[in-house]
DRENDO-1510 file (C-alpha; in Angstrom, 1 decimal, always signed):
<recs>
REC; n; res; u; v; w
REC; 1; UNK; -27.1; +8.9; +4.3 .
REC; 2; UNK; -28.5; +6.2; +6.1 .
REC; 3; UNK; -26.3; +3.2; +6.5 .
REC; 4; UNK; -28.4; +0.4; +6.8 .
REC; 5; UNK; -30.5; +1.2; +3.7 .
REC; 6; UNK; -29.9; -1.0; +0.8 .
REC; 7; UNK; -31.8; +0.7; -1.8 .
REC; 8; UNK; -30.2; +2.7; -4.8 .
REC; 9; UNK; -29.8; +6.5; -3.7 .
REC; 10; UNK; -32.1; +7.5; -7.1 .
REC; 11; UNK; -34.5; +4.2; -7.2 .
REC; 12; UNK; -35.2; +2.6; -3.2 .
REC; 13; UNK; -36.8; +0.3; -4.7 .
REC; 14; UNK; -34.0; -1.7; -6.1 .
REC; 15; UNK; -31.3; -3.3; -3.6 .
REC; 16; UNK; -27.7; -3.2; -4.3 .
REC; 17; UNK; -24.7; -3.4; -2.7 .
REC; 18; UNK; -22.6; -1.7; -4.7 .
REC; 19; UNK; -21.1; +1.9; -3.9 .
REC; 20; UNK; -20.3; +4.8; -5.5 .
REC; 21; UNK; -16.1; +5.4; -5.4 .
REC; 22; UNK; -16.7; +9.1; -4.7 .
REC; 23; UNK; -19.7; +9.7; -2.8 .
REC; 24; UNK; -20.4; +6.6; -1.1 .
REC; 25; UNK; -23.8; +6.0; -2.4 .
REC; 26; UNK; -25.4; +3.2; -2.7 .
REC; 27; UNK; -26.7; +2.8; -7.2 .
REC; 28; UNK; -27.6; +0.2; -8.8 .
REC; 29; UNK; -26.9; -1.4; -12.0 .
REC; 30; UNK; -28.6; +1.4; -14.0 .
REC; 31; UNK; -26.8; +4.1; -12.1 .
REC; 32; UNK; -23.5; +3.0; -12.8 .
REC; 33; UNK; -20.7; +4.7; -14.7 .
REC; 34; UNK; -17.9; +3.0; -15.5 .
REC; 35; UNK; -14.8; +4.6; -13.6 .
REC; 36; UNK; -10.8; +4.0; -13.1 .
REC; 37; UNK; -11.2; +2.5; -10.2 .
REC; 38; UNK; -15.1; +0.8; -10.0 .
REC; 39; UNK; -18.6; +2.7; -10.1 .
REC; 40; UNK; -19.4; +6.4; -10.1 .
REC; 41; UNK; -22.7; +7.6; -10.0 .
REC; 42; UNK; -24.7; +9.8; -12.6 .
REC; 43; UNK; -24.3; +12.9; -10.3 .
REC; 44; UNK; -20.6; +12.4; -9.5 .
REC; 45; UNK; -19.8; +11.4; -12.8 .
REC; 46; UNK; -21.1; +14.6; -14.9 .
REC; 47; UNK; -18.5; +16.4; -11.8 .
REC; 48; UNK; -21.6; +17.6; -9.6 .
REC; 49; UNK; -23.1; +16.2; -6.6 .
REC; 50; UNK; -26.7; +17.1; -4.9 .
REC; 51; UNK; -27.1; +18.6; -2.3 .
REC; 52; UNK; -29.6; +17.6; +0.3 .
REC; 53; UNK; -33.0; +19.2; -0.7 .
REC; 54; UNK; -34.5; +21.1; -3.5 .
REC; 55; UNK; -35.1; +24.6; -4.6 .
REC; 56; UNK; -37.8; +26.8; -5.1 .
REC; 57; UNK; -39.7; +25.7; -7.8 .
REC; 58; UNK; -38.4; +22.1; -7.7 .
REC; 59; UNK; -34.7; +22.7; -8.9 .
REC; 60; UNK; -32.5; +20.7; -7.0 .
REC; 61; UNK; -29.4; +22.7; -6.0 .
REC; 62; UNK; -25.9; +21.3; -7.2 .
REC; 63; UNK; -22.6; +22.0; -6.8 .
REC; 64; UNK; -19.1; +21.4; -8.6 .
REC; 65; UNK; -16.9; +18.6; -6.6 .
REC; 66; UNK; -13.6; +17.9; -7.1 .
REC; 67; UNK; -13.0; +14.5; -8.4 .
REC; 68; UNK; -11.8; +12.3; -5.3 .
REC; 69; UNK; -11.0; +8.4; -4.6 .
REC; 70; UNK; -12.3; +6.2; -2.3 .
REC; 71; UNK; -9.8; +7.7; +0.3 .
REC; 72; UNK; -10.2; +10.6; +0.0 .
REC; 73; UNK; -7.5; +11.5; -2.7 .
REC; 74; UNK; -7.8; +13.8; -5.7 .
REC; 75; UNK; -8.0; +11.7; -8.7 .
REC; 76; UNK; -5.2; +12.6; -11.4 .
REC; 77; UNK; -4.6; +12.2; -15.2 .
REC; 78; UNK; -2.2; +9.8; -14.8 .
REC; 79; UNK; -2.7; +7.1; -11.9 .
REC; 80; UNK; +0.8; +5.1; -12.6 .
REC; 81; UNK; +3.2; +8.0; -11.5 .
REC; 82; UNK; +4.2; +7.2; -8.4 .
REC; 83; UNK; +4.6; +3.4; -9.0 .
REC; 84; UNK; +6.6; +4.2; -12.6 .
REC; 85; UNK; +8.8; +6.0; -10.2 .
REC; 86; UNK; +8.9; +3.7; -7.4 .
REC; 87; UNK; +9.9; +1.0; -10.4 .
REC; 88; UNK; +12.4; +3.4; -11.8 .
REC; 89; UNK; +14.3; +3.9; -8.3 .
REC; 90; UNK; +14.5; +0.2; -8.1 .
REC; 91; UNK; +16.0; +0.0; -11.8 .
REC; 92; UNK; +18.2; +2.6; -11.1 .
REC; 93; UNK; +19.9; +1.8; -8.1 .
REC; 94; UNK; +19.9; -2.1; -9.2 .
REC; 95; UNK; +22.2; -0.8; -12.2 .
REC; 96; UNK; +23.9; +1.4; -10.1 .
REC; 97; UNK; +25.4; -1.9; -8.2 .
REC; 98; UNK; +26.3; -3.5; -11.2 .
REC; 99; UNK; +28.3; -0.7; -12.6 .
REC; 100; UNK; +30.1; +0.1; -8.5 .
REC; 101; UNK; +29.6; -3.4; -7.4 .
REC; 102; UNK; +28.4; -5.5; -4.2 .
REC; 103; UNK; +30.5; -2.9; -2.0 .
REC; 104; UNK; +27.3; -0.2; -2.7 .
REC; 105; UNK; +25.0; -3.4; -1.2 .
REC; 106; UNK; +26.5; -4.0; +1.8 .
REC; 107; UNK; +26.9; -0.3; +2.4 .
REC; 108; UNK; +23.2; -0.3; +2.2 .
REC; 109; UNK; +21.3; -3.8; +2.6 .
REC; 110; UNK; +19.6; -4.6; +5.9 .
REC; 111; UNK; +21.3; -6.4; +8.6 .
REC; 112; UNK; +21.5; -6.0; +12.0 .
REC; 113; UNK; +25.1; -6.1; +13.5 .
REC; 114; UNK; +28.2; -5.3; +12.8 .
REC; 115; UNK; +30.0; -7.9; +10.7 .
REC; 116; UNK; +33.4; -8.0; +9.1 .
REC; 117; UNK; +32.9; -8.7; +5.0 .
REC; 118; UNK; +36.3; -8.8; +2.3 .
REC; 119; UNK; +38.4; -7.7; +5.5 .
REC; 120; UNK; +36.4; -4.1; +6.2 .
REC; 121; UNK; +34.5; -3.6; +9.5 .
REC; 122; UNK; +30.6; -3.1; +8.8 .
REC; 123; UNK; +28.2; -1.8; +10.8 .
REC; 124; UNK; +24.4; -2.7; +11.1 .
REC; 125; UNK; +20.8; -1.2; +12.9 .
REC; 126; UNK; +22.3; -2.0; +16.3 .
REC; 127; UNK; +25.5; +0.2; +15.9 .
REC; 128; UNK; +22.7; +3.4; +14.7 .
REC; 129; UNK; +22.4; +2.6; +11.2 .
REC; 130; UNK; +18.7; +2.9; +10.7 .
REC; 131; UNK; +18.7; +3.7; +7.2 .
REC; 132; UNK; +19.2; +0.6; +5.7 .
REC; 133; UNK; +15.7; -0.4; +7.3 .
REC; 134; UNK; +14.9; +2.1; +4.2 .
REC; 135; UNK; +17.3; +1.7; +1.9 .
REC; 136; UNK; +17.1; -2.0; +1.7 .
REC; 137; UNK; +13.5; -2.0; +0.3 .
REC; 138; UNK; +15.0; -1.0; -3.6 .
REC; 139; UNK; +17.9; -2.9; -3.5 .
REC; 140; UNK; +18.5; -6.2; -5.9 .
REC; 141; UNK; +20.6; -8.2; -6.8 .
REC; 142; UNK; +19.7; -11.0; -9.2 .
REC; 143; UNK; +17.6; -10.4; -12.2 .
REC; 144; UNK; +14.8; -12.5; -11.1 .
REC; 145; UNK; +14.7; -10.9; -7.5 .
REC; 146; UNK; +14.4; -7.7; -9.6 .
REC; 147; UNK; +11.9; -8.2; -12.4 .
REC; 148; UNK; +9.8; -10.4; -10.1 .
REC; 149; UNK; +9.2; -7.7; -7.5 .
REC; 150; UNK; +8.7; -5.1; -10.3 .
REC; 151; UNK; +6.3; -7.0; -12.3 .
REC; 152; UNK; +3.9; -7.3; -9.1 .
REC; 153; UNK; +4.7; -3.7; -8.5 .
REC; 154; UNK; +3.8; -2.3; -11.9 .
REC; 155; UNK; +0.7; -5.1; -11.9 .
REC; 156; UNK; -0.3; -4.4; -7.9 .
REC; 157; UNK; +0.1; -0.6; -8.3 .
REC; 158; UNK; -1.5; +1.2; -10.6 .
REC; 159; UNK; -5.2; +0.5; -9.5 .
REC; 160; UNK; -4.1; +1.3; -6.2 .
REC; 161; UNK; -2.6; +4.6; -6.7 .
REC; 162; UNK; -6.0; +5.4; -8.7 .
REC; 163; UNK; -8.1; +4.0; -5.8 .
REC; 164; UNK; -6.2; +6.0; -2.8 .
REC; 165; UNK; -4.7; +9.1; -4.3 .
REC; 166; UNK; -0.5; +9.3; -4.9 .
REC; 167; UNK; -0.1; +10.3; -1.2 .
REC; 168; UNK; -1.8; +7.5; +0.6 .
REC; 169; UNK; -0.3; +5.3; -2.0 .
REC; 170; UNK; +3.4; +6.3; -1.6 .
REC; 171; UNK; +3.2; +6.7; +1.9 .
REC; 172; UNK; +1.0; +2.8; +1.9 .
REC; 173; UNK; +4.3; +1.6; -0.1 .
REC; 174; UNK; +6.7; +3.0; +2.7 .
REC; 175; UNK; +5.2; +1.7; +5.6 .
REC; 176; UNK; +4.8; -1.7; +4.2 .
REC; 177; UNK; +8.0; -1.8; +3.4 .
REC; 178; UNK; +9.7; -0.2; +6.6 .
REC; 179; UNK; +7.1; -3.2; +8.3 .
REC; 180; UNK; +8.8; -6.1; +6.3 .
REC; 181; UNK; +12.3; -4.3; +7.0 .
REC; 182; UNK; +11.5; -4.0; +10.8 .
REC; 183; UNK; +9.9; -7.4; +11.6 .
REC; 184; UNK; +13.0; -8.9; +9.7 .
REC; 185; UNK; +15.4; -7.0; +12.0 .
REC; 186; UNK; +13.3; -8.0; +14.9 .
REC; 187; UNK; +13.5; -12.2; +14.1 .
REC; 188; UNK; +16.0; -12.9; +11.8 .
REC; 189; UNK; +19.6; -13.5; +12.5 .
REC; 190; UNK; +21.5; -10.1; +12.9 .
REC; 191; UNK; +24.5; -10.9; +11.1 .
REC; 192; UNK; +21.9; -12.7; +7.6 .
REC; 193; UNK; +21.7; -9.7; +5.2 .
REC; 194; UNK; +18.5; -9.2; +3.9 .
REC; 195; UNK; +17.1; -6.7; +1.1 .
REC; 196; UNK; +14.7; -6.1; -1.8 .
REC; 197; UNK; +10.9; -4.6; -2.3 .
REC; 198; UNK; +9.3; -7.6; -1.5 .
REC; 199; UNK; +8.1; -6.5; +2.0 .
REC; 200; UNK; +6.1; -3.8; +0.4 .
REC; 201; UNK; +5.1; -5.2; -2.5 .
REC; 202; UNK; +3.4; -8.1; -0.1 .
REC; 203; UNK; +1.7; -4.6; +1.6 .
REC; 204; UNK; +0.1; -4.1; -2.0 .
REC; 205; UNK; -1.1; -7.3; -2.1 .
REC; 206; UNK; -3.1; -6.9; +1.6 .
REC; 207; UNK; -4.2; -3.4; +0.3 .
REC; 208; UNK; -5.6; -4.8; -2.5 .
REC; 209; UNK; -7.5; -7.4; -0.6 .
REC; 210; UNK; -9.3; -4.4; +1.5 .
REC; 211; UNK; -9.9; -2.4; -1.3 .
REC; 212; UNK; -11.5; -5.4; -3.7 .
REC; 213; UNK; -13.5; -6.3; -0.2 .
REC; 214; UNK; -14.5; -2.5; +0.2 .
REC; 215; UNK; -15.6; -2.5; -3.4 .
REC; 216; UNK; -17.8; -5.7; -3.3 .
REC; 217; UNK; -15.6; -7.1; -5.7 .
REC; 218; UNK; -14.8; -10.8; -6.1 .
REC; 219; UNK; -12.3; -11.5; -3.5 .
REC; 220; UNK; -11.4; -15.2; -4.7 .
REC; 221; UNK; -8.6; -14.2; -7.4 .
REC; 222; UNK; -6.6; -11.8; -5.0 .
REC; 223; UNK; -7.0; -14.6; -2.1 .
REC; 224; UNK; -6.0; -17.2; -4.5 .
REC; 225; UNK; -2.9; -15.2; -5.7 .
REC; 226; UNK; -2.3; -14.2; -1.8 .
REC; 227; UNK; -1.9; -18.0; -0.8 .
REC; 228; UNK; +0.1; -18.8; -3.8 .
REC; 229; UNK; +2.9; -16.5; -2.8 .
REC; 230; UNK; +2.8; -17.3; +1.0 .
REC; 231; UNK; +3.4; -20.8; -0.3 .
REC; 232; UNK; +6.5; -19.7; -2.4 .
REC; 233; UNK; +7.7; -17.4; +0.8 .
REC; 234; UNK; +8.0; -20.6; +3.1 .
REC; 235; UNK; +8.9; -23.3; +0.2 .
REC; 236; UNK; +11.4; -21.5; -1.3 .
REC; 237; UNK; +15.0; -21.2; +0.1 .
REC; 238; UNK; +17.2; -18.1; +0.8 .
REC; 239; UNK; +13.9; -15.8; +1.0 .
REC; 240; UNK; +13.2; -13.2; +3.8 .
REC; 241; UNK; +9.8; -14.5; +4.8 .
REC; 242; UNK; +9.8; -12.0; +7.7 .
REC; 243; UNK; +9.4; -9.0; +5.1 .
REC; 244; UNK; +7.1; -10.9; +3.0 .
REC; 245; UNK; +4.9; -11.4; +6.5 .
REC; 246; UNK; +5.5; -7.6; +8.2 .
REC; 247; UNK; +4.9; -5.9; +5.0 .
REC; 248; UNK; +1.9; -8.0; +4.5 .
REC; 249; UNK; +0.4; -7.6; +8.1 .
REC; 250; UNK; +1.2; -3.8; +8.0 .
REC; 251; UNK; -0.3; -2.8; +4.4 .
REC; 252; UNK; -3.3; -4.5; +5.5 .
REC; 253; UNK; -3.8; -2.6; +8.3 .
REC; 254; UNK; -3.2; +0.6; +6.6 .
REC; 255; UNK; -5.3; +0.2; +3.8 .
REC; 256; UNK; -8.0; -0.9; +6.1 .
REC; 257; UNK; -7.5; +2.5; +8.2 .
REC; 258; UNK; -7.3; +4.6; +5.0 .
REC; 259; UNK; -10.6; +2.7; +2.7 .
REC; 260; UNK; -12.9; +2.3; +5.9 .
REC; 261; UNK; -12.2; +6.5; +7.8 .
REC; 262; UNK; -15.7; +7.9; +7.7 .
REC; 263; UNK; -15.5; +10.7; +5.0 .
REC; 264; UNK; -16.3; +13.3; +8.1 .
REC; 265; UNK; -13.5; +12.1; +10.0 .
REC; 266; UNK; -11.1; +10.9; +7.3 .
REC; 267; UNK; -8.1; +12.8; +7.7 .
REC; 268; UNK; -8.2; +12.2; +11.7 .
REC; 269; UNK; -8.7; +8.6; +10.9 .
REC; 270; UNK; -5.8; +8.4; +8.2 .
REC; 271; UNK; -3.5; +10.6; +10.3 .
REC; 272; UNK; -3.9; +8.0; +13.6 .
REC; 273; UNK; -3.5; +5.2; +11.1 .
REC; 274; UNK; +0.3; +6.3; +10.0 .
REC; 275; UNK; +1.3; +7.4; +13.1 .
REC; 276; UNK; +0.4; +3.9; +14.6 .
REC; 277; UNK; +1.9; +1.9; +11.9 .
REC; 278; UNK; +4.8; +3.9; +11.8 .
REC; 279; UNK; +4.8; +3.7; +15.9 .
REC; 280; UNK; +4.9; -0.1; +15.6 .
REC; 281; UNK; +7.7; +0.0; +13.4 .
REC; 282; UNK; +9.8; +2.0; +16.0 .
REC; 283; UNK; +8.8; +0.2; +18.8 .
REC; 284; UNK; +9.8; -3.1; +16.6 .
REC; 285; UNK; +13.4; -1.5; +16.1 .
REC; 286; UNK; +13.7; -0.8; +19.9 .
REC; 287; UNK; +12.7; -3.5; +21.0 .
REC; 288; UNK; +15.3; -5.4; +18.8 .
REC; 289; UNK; +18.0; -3.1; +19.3 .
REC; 290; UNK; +17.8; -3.7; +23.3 .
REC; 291; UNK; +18.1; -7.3; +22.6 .
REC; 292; UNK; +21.5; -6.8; +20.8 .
REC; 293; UNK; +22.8; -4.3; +22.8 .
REC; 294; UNK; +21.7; -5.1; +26.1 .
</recs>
């Protein structure tokens, strides 16, 4: 397919902008089919794409395609999955500390040295404890904290799981929030503890930014909603705006590596994109962890 044109794959004649979620063609307001996640078009909607050129006798040749996103994923029956079980780790390990107490959270929220809490020696990032860069992202503590970060979760989610597939979506979540973990261990004070899913809920919120700008879509709600929480993360006290910014800067970047790969180069182009986000966040850690035990 030609790149520049700007003409509807089954009428030239008519400009669009607008894309097919599958196949990357170009259709126009006729061709459209109403899909999960934005437009199929007529061929990839009925489950069968053309082939370039025709038959004998003028029958085109077609064959059957597995239904796949805009990433690249296989599209399932039930796009919610992975966030309803993202949600219901959260739950569970938020009623988990109520019933063992705030002893479970400072075995497992994010801070960087060791400290000394109700008498007990505790040890952070800089004594080898890299977990709780990870296990800080689904821990809460006050209700609000909890059902804030879960209603933009279940509200965020969904159409992105649809959009990139359960794998790139699960593995989007976890580097966004490893990114908000890391860049908080990098600037904030080692001994202020830090935790919740915030970091990678703010990489939903870049994701969906790419995606609604990959679509064509009307980017002035999610930019309005994007600028309404930055202004909550630096007027509101007590709030880790590190995660909030790293998970932000790094699900950005992701989705933008896994929406944009060229479909003939997309697994090379998704694979470099983890392994640099995820090389960041190590580098971030290092970095940090010379500075506090140097």
């Amino acid at each position: 397919m030609n790149d520049q044109a700007v003409g509807c794959y089954r009428h030239p004649d008519r400009e669009t902008g607008i894309r097919c979620t599958r196949c990357d063609r170009l259709i126009c307001p006729e061709c459209m089919v109403n899909a999960s996640v934005g437009f199929h078009c007529p061929d990839c909607a009925s489950g069968r794409t053309a082939l370039a050129g025709d038959a004998p006798g003028g029958t085109s040749h077609v064959r059957a395609t597995a239904p796949r996103t805009i990433a690249g994923g296989t599209q399932v029956a039930d796009p919610r999955l992975v966030t309803k079980v993202l949600l219901g780790l959260n739950v569970a390990l938020w009623i988990l500390v109520l019933a063992v107490g705030d002893r479970l959270l400072e075995d497992l929220e994010l801070f960087g040295r060791a400290q000394t809490a109700y008498g007990e020696p505790l040890e952070g990032v800089a004594e080898g404890q890299w977990y709780r860069l990870l296990t800080a992202m689904f821990l809460h503590q006050a209700p609000m904290h909890l059902a804030f970060n879960m209603l933009s979760l279940w509200w965020l989610g969904p159409p992105l799981e649809a959009a990139l597939g359960r794998g790139r979506y699960l593995a989007l979540y976890m580097l966004s929030g490893l990114g908000g973990s890391a860049l908080t261990f990098l600037i904030a004070d080692p001994a202020q503890p830090s935790l919740g899913a915030s970091g990678a809920v703010f990489g939903l919120l870049g994701a969906t930014a790419v995606l609604m700008r990959r679509m064509n879509y009307d980017m002035r709600p999610v930019i309005a909603l994007l600028v309404l929480n930055l202004i909550f993360t630096f007027a509101w006290q007590n709030i880790a705006w590190q995660a909030h910014i790293g998970g932000l800067v790094l699900g950005t970047a992701v989705a933008y590596g896994l929406v944009h790969a060229p479909r003939e180069k997309r697994a090379l182009v998704q694979g470099v994109t983890y392994g640099l986000a995820l090389l960041a966040i190590v580098a971030t850690v290092v970095v940090r962890l010379a500075q506090l035990t140097g």
